[in-house]
C-alpha positions in Angstrom: -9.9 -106.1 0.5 -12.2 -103.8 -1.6 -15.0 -105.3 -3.4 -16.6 -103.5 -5.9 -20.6 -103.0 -5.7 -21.3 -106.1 -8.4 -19.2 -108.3 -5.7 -21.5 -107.3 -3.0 -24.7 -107.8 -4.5 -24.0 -111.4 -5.5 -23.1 -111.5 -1.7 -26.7 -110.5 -0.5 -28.9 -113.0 -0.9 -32.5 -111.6 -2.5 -34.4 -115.0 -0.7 -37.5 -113.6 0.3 -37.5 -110.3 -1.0 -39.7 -109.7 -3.9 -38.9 -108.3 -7.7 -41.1 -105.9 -9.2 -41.0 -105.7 -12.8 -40.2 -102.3 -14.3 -43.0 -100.6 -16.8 -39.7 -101.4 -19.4 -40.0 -105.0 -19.0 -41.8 -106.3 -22.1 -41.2 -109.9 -22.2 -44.7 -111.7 -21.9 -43.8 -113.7 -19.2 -42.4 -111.1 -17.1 -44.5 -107.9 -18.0 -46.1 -106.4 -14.7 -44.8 -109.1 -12.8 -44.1 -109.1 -8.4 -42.0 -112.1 -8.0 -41.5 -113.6 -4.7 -37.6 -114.9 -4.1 -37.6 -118.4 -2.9 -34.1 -119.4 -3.9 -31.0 -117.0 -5.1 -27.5 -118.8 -6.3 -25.3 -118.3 -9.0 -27.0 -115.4 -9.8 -30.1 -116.1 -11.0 -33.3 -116.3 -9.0 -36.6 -119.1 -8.6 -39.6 -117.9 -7.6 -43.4 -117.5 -8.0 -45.3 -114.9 -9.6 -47.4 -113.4 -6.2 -49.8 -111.4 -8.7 -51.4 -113.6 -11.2 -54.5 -115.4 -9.6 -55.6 -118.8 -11.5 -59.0 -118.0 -9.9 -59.6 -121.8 -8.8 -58.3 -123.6 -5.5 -55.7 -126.5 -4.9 -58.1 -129.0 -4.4 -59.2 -128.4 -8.2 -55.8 -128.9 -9.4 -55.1 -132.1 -7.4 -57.8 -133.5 -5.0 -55.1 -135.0 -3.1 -54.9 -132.4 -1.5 -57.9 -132.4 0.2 -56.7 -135.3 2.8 -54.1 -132.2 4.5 -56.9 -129.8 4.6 -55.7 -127.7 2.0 -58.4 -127.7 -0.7 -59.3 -124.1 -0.3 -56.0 -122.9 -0.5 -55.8 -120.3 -3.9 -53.8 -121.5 -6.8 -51.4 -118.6 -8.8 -49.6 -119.2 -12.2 -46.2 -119.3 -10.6 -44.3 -118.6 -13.9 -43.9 -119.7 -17.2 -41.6 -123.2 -16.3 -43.4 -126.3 -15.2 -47.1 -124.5 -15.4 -48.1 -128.2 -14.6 -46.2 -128.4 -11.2 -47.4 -127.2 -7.6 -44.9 -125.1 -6.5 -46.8 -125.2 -2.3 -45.1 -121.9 -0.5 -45.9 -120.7 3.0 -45.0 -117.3 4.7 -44.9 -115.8 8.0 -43.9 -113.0 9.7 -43.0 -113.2 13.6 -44.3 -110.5 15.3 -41.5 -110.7 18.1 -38.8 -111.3 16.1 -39.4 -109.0 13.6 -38.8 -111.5 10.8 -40.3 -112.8 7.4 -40.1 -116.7 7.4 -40.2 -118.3 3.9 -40.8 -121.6 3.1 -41.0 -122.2 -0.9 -41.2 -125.2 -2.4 -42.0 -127.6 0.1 -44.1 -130.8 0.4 -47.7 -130.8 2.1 -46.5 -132.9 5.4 -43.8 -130.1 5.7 -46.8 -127.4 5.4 -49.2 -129.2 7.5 -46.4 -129.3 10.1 -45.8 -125.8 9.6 -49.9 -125.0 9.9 -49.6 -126.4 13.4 -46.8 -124.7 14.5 -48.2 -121.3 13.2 -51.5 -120.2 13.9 -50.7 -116.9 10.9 -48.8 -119.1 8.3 -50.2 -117.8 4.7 -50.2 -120.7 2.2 -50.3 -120.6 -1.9 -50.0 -123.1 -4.4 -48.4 -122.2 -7.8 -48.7 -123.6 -11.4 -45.5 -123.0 -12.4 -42.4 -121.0 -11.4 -40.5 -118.2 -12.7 -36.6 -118.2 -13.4 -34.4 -115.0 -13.8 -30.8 -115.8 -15.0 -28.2 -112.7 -14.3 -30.6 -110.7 -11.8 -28.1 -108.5 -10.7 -27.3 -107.1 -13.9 -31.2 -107.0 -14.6 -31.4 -105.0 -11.0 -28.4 -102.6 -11.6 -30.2 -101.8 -15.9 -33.3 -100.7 -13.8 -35.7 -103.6 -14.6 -36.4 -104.5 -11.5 -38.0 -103.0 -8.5 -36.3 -104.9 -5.1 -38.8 -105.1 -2.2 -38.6 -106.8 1.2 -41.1 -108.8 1.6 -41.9 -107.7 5.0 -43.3 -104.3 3.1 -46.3 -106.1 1.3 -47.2 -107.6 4.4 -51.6 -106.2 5.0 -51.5 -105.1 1.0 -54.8 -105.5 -0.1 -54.2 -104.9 -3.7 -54.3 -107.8 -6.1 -53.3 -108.9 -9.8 -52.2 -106.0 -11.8 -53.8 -103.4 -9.1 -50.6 -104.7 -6.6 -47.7 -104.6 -9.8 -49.2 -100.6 -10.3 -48.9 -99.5 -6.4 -45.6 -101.1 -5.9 -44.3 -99.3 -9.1 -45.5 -96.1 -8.4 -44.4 -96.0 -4.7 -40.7 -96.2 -5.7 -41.0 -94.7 -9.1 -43.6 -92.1 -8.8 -42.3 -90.6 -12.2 -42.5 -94.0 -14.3 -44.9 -94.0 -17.2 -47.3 -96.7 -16.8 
């Protein structure tokens, strides 16, 4: 059966890779954007905006989470839906496997549990989460810049500074 290239990306699932938004992209919301995929279906993505820094800590947004050790944890504004809601997402990548592990959206016992079992595990609270209906269109106009996550892995750039590097490594020629 031949599938045409539109019927394959909705195959690939873009879970854990992470969106970079084109100097194009104007919307407020979106503009200079990195975007880490936690969920993909039905086209459209969920995830949290990795380069917007609230500058405070998750125990200032809910001292409740103090009691799991978590109160120094930074806090990003995920996205412009639910700004009020902690969006708690965890990453690792195994060395010997060679793999990105994701865990988005989950509950503080499920990332205490996941704190134990990895001594690397990066944890990050978001305000908020970021919603993009029809990303494979969006992907094919050019807005957006597709990453694995595995490649931002040791960046030291942050806020705007990581949206500028990522751009200009795969578009070298885009105005900025």
């Amino acid at each position: 059966m031949c599938r045409d290239i539109h019927e394959l990306r909705e195959m690939y699932s873009l879970t854990g890779s992470v969106l970079v938004a084109h100097p194009v992209i104007q919307d407020v919301a979106l503009k200079k954007s990195v975007i880490l995929v936690g969920e993909h279906a039905d086209g459209s993505i969920s995830g949290v905006q990795l380069n917007d820094p609230c500058l405070r800590f998750l125990s200032d947004v809910d001292p409740e989470y103090y009691s799991y050790q978590f109160g120094d944890i930074p806090v990003y504004n995920g996205g412009p839906y639910d700004g009020n809601m902690i969006v708690l997402t965890a990453w690792v990548f195994n060395d010997r496997a060679h793999q990105f592990e994701l865990y988005y959206a989950i509950t503080p016992d499920e990332a205490l549990r996941l704190k134990k079992k990895h001594s690397n595990i990066q944890l990050r609270g978001f305000l908020g989460y970021t919603v993009i209906p029809n990303i494979s269109q969006e992907i094919d106009q050019g807005f957006w810049i597709v990453y694995s996550a595995k490649d931002l892995l040791g960046m030291e750039a942050k806020g705007n500074e990581l949206w500028y590097e990522l751009v200009k490594f795969k578009r070298p020629n885009a105005i900025i």
